[in-house]
N, C-alpha and C positions, 0 to 999 in steps of 0.2 A: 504494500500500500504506500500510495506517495500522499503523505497526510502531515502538512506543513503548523508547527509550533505556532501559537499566538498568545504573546504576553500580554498584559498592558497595566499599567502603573499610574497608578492613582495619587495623585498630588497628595501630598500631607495634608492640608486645608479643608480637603472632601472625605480624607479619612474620619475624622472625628466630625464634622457636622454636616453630614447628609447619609443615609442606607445603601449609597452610591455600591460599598463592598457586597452587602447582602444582596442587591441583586444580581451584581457581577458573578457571587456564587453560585445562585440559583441558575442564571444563563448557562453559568460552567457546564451546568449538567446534562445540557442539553444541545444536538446537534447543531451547529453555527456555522455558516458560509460565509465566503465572500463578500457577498452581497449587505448581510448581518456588517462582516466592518463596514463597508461603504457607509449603511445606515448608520450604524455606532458615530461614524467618524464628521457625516452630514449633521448629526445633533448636536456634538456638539461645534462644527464649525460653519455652519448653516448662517449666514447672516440676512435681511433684510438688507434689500435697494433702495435706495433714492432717488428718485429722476428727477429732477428740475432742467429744464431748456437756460442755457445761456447763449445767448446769438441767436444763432441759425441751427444749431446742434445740440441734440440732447446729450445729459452728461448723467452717467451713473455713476453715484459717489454709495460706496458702503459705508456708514457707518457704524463703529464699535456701539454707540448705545442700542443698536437697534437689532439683536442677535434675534432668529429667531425660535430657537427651541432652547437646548439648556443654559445655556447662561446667561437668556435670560429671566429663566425660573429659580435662579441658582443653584441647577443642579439636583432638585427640589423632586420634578416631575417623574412617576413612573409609570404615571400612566400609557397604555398601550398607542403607540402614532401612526398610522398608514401614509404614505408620504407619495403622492402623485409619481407614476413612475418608477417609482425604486420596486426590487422585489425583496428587500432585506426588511429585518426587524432591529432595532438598535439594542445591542445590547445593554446601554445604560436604564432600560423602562421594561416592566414586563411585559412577557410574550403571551400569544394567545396561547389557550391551553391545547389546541389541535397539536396533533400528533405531527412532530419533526421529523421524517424520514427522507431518504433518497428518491420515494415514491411521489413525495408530495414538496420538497422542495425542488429549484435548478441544480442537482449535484448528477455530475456525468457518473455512469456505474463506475465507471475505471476510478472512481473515488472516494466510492460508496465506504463506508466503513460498516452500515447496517448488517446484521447478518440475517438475510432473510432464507427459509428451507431450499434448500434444493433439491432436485430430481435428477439424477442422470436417466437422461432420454436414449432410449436405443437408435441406433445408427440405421437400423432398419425401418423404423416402424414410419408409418406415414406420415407423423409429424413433421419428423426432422426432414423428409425428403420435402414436402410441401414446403416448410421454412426455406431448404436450402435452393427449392426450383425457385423461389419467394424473392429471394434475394437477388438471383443470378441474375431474375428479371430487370429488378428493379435500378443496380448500377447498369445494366444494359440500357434502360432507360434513360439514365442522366446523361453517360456518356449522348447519346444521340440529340437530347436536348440541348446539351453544350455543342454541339457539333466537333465532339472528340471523338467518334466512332472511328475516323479516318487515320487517325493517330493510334487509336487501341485496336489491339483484337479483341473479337466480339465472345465473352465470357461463356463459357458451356456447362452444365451438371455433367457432373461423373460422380462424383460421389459424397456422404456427407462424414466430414468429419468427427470424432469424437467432441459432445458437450453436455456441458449443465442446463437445465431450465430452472 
């Protein structure tokens, strides 16, 4: 498994006056993506625009007083945020209570850590042959869609290899 460490360190100042840790713990527990930092890292560095027109050009100025999730709740908020666009949850706020899995979040299998059952499938049985004619199809497909058929040769069944379901 390629399953990459994530620290994160919490200022002195929010250790003792905010539950900032306790939820950090409870998130620990539960599967986190990418996306999860993105969100984590948009709360707290999320600010609020300004546009005012000077001239002929409008100008966006951010400013510091005008954060728009945690700082300027002080860190306060835990409540759960759905955030236009993003697919992540921030780890600073709780999460909903649905079930975190590779099933139901963006995590490619090749990353999955989940252990869900498997079956080894017989290399005979109809399944696997449907799957593997399934497939052969389907990049014979793309190729010709791209107009790379002329560049490839055109993919055939022969046999299906050994796998898990």
């Amino acid at each position: 498994m390629s399953n990459p460490l994530f620290a994160m360190s919490v200022p002195k100042t929010l250790r003792n006056t905010t539950d900032i840790l306790s939820i950090l713990k409870e998130n620990a527990g539960r599967l986190q993506t990418h996306y999860d930092i993105r969100a984590t890292l948009l709360d707290i560095l999320k600010n609020n625009t300004s546009t005012y027109v000077h001239g002929s050009c409008k100008t966006f100025v951010t400013r510091r007083d005008h954060f728009q999730y945690q700082p300027a709740d002080g860190f306060q908020n835990r409540t759960f945020m759905s955030v236009d666009g993003e697919h992540g949850s921030s780890m600073l706020r709780s999460q909903t209570d649905a079930e975190r899995t590779c099933r139901n979040l963006p995590i490619p299998i090749s990353y999955c850590t989940c252990q869900y059952p498997m079956e080894n499938i017989k290399r005979s049985s109809t399944l696997a042959t449907r799957a593997g004619k399934f497939l052969i199809e389907h990049v014979n497909s793309v190729l010709r869609r791209g107009n790379a058929s002329d560049l490839c040769d055109r993919l055939r069944f022969k046999h299906v290899s050994p796998f898990l379901l």
